[in-house]
C-alpha positions in Angstrom: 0.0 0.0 0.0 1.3 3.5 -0.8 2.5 5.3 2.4 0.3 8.3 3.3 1.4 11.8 4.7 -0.6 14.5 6.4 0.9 17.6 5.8 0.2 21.1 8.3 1.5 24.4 7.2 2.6 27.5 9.3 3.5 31.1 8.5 4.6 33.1 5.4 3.4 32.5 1.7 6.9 31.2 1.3 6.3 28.0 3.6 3.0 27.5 1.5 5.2 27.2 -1.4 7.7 24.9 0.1 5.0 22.7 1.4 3.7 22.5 -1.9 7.5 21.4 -3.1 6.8 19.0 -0.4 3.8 17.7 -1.5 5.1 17.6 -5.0 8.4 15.7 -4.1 6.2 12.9 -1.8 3.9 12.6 -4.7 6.5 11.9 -7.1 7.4 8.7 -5.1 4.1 7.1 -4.7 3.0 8.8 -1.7 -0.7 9.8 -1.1 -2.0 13.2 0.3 -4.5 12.2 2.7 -6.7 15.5 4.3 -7.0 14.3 8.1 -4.2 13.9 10.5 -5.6 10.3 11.0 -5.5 8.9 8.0 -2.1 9.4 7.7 1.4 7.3 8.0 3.6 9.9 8.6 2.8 13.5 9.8 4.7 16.6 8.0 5.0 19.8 9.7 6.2 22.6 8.3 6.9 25.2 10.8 7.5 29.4 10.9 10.0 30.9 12.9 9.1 34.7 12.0 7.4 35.8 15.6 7.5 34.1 19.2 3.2 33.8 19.3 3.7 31.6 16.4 6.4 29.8 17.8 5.0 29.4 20.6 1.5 27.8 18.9 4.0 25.1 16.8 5.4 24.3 20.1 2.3 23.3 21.3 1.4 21.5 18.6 4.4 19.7 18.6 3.9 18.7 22.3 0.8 17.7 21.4 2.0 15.2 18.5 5.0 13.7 21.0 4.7 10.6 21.8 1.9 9.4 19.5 2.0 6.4 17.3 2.4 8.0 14.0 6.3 9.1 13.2 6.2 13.2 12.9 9.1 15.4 10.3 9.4 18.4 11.2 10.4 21.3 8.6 10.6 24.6 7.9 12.3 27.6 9.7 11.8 27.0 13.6 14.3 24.3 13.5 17.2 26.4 12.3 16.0 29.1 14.5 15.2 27.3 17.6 16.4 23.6 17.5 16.8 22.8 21.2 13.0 24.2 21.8 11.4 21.7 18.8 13.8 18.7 20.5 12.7 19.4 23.6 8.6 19.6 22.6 8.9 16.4 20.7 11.9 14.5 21.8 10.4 11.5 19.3 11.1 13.5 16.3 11.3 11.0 13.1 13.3 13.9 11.4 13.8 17.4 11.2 14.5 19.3 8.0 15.6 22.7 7.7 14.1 25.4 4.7 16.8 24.9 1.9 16.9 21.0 2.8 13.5 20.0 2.0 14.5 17.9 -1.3 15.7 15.4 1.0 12.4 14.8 2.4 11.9 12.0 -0.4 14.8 9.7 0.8 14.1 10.5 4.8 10.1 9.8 3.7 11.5 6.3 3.1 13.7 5.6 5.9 11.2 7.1 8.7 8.1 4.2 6.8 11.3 1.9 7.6 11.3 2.7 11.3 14.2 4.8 11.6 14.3 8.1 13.9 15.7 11.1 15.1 17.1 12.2 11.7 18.4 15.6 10.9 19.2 17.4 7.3 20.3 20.8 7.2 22.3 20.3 4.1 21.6 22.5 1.5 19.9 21.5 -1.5 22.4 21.0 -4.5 19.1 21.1 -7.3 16.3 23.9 -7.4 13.0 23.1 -6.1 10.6 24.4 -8.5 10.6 21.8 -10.5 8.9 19.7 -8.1 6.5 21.8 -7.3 3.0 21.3 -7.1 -0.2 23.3 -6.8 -2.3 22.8 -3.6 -5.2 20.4 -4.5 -9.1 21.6 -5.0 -7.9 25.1 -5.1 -7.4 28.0 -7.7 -4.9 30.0 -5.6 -0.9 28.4 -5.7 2.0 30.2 -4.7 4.9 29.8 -6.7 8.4 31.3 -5.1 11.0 33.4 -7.0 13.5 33.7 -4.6 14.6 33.3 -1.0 16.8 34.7 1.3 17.0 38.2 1.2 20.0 40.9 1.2 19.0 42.4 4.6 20.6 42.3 7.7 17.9 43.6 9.9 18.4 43.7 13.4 15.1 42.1 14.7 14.8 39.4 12.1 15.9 35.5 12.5 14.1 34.6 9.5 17.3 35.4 7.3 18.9 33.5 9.9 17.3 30.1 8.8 16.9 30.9 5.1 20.3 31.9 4.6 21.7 33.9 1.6 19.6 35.3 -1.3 19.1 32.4 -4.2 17.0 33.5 -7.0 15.2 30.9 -9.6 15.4 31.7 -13.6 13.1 33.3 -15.3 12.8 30.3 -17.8 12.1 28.0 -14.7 9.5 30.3 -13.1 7.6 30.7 -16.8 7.7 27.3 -17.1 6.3 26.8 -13.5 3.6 29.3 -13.9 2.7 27.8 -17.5 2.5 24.6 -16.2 -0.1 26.1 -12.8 -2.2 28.0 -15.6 -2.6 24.7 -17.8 -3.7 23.0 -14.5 -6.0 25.5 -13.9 -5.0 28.0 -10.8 -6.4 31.9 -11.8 -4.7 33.6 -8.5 -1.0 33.4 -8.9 1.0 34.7 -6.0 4.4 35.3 -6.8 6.0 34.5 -3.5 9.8 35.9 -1.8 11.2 36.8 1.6 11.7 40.1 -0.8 10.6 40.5 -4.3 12.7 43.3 -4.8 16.1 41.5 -4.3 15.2 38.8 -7.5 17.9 38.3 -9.7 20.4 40.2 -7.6 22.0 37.1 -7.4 21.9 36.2 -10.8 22.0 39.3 -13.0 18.5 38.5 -13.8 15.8 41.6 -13.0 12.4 41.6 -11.5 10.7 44.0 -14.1 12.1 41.4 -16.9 10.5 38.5 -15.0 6.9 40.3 -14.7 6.8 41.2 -18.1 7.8 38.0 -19.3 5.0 36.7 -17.3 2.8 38.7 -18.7 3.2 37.2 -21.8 1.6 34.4 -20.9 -1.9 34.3 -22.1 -5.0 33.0 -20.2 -7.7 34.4 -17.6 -5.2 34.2 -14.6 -3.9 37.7 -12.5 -1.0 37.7 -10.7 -0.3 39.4 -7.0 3.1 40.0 -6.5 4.8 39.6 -3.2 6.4 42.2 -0.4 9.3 43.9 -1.7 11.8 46.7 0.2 11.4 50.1 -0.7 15.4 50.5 -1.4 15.6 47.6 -3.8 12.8 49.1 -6.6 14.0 52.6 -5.6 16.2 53.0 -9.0 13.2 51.8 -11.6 9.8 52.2 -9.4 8.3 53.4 -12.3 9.3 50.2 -14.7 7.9 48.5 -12.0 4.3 50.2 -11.8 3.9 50.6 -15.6 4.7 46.9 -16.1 2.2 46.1 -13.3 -0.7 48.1 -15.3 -1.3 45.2 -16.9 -4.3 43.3 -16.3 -2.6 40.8 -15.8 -1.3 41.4 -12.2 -3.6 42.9 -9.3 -3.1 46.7 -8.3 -1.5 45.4 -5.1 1.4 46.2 -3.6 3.0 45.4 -0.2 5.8 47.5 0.8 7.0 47.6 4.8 7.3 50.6 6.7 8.4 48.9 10.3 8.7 52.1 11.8 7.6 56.4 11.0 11.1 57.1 12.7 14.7 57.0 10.7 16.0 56.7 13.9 14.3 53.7 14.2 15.1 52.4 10.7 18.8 52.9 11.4 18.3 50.5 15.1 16.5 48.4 12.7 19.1 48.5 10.5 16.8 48.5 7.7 18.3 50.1 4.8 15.9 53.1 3.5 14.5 56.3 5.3 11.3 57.4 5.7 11.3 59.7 2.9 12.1 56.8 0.8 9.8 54.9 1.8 7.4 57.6 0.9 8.7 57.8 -2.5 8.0 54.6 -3.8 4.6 54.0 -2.8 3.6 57.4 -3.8 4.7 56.8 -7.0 2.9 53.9 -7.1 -0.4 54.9 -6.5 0.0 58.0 -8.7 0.8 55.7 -11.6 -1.5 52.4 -10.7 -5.0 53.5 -10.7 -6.8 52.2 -7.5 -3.6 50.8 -6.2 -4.1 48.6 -2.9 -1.2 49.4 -0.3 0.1 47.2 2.0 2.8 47.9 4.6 3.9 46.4 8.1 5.0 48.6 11.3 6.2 47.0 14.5 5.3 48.7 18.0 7.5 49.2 20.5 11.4 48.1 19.1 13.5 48.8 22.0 14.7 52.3 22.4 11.2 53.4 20.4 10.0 56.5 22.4 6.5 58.4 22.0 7.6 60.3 19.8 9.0 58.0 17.3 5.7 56.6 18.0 3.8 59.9 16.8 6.2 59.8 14.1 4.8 56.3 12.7 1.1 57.4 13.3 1.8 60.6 11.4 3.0 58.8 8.5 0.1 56.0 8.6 -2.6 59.2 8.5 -1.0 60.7 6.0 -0.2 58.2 3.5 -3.3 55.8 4.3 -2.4 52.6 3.3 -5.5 50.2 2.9 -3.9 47.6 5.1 -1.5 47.7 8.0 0.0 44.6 10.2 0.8 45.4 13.0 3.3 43.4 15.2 4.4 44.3 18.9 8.0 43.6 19.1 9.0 40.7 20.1 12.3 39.0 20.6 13.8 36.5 18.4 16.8 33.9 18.9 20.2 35.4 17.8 19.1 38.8 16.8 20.9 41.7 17.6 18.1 43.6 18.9 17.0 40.9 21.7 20.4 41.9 23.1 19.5 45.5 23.4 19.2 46.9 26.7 16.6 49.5 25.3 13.2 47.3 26.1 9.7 49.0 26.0 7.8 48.4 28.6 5.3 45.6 27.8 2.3 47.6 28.9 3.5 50.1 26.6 3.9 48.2 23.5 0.1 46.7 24.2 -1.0 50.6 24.5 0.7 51.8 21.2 -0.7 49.2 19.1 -4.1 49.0 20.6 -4.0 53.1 19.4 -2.2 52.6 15.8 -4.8 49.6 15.2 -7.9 51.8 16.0 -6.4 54.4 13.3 -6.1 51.9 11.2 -9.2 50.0 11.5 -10.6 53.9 10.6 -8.5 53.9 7.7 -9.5 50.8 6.2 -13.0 50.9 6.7 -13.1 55.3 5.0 -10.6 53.1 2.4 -13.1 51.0 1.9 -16.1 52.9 1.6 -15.1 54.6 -1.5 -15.3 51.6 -3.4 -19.6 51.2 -3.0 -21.8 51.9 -6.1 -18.6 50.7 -8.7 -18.7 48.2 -10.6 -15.1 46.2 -11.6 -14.0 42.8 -12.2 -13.5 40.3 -9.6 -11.6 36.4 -9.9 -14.1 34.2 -8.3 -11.5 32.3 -6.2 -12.9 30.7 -3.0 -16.2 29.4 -1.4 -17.3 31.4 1.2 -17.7 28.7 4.5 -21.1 31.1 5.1 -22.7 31.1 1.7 -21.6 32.7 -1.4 -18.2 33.0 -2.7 -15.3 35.1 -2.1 -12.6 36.6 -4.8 -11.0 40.0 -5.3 -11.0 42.7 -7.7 -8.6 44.2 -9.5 -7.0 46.0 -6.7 -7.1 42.5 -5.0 -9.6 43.6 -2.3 -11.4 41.2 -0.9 -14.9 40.6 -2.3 -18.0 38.7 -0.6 -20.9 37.8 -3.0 -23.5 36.0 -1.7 -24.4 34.3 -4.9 -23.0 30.6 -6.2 -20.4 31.3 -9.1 -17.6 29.0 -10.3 -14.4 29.2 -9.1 -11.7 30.4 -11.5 -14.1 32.9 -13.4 -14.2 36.7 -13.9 -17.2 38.1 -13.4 -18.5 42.3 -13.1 -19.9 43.1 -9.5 -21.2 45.8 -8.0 -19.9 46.8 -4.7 -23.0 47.3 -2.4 -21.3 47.7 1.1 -18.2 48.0 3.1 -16.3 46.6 5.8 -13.0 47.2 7.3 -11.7 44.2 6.3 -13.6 43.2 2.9 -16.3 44.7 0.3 -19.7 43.0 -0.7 -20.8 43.0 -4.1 -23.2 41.6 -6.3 -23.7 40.5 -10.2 
């Protein structure tokens, strides 16, 4: 009988990615996909290391799984980030695999059926992974990776720290990856990085060639590309946003602030100022009709006082992105910033993002509003669990119809309402 793996995913779009490599690798040597934990053989996880909540949840998950009767791998970033804590919740560990080692899930899939345990591979894989990829089943959303790694060295991050040094996939093998997703029917394409913006640094290859290359491609499909630093697009923003015109891609764009303050940004050690920042995404939206903005700001770094704070909020008001993720800071395992002996107060870091998140809960929902009584084109892309579908428009926000369409198709709505969080339309 074929062996049979459960897989559960945490984290970033990148992890979705890899676990569909991992699915696609399994597949490839006879294994079955089962949907339930207990219908399977062998249980995958493949963990995030990006924020200590998260963590924590794997942990506990992991400590739930210890000691059970089915053989548990464990993948992904926490293991590289923090090893001892994943041996210690789940001492029984069949094997754990680190991010750029998941190729050799096919080999330890075989030898954990056979009994054996406690086996580790943080090798590096010698062959790209895309080529084993494979879209996520019963679905018309896949994520397909560019890159990872990044070129940062951010203070605060230990992301980098698991996924190493930037390594960028071909154009040629990303076309062919994407043809092969459109043929097998996906229509939401995500084009997935730790940072978009740093494709092809490592292989003379450029970002703007690679969209307009996928835009070549012809078919009822959009793409949304992923978050990219402000100080990588600086030099050719505009390339970028007239490629992205196209109808091809969604009007999105997701580009991190982390903090109103270059004071800040320096600690951070991230490597644009504010005033850069502002640049880019205001020549985005000038030159993208209806663009979406997406950014992230963390709350409370150490050293942040009130009125880098205000300075933050100021910046949020004024530039109005549609949607803001806020995280309080948190430290992570072999950062330089959980050394610092500049800690906010936790009280205060729970106060200052209670305040940015009402702002931006106003935002979003006055962002929001403007959109009732248009009508636009929105990819039918997921069943609603409470009637209806949902699917986005081209400025890939989030639309609830309550009316049974197919999945995959493009259809003109109406947008009747608003929410904060989503718009409702009808056909």
């Amino acid at each position: 009988m074929c062996p049979r793996f459960y897989l559960e995913t945490y984290g970033c779009s990148l992890n979705s990615a890899d676990s569909d490599i991992i699915a696609g690798r399994l597949i490839r040597t006879g294994a079955t996909r089962v949907a339930t934990l207990e219908d399977a053989d062998v249980i995958v996880l493949n963990t995030c290391g990006v924020k200590e909540p998260t963590e924590n949840r794997i942990i506990h998950r992991l400590e739930q799984l210890s000691g059970g009767q089915k053989p548990v791998i464990v993948t992904g970033c926490l293991p590289k980030i923090s090893f001892k804590r994943v041996q210690t919740a789940i001492p029984d560990f069949a094997a754990v695999i680190g991010p750029q080692s998941i190729l050799s899930i096919e080999g330890i899939f075989g030898r954990v059926i056979a009994g054996e345990r406690g086996i580790v591979s943080f090798v590096p894989d010698s062959e790209s992974k895309l080529k084993f990829f494979q879209g996520p089943p019963g679905s018309v959303i896949c994520t397909v990776p560019i890159c990872e790694g990044c070129l940062g060295t951010c203070s605060y991050c230990a992301v980098r720290l698991a996924r190493s040094s930037l390594k960028s996939y071909l154009i040629d093998e990303i076309v062919e990856t994407v043809q092969r997703c459109i043929h097998l029917g996906y229509r939401e394409i995500r084009l997935t990085a730790q940072d978009a913006g740093a494709f092809g640094h490592d292989t003379g290859e450029h970002l703007v060639d690679l969209l307009r290359s996928l835009d070549s491609l012809v078919g009822e499909h959009r793409f949304r590309l992923g978050m990219f630093n402000p100080n990588l697009v600086i030099d050719y923003v505009d390339e970028l946003a007239k490629t992205m015109c196209s109808n091809h891609f969604f009007r999105f764009f997701h580009v991190p602030l982390q903090s109103g303050s270059d004071t800040i940004l320096k600690k951070m050690s991230r490597s644009y100022s504010l005033s850069e920042w502002s640049h880019v995404v205001t020549r985005l939206r000038e030159q993208v009709e209806h663009a979406t903005l997406a950014t992230d700001v963390i709350v409370g770094f150490p050293t942040e006082r009130d009125i880098d704070f205000d300075m933050t909020v100021a910046i949020v008001e004024k530039i109005r992105p549609d949607i803001v993720n806020i995280s309080k800071y948190g430290d992570r395992p072999g950062t330089l910033a959980s050394r610092s002996d500049g800690k906010v107060d936790t009280l205060v870091k729970k106060e200052r993002s209670r305040r940015l998140s009402l702002i931006v809960d106003r935002l979003a929902l006055e962002n929001n509003r403007r959109w009732t009584d248009r009508t636009d084109s929105v990819l039918i892309s997921e069943v609603n669990p409470l009637g209806g579908v949902i699917g986005r428009n081209r400025s890939y926000k989030l639309v609830m119809i309550n009316q049974g369409l197919k999945l995959g198709t493009t259809v003109n709505v109406r947008i009747v309402d608003a929410d904060r969080t989503h718009l409702v339309g009808c056909v």
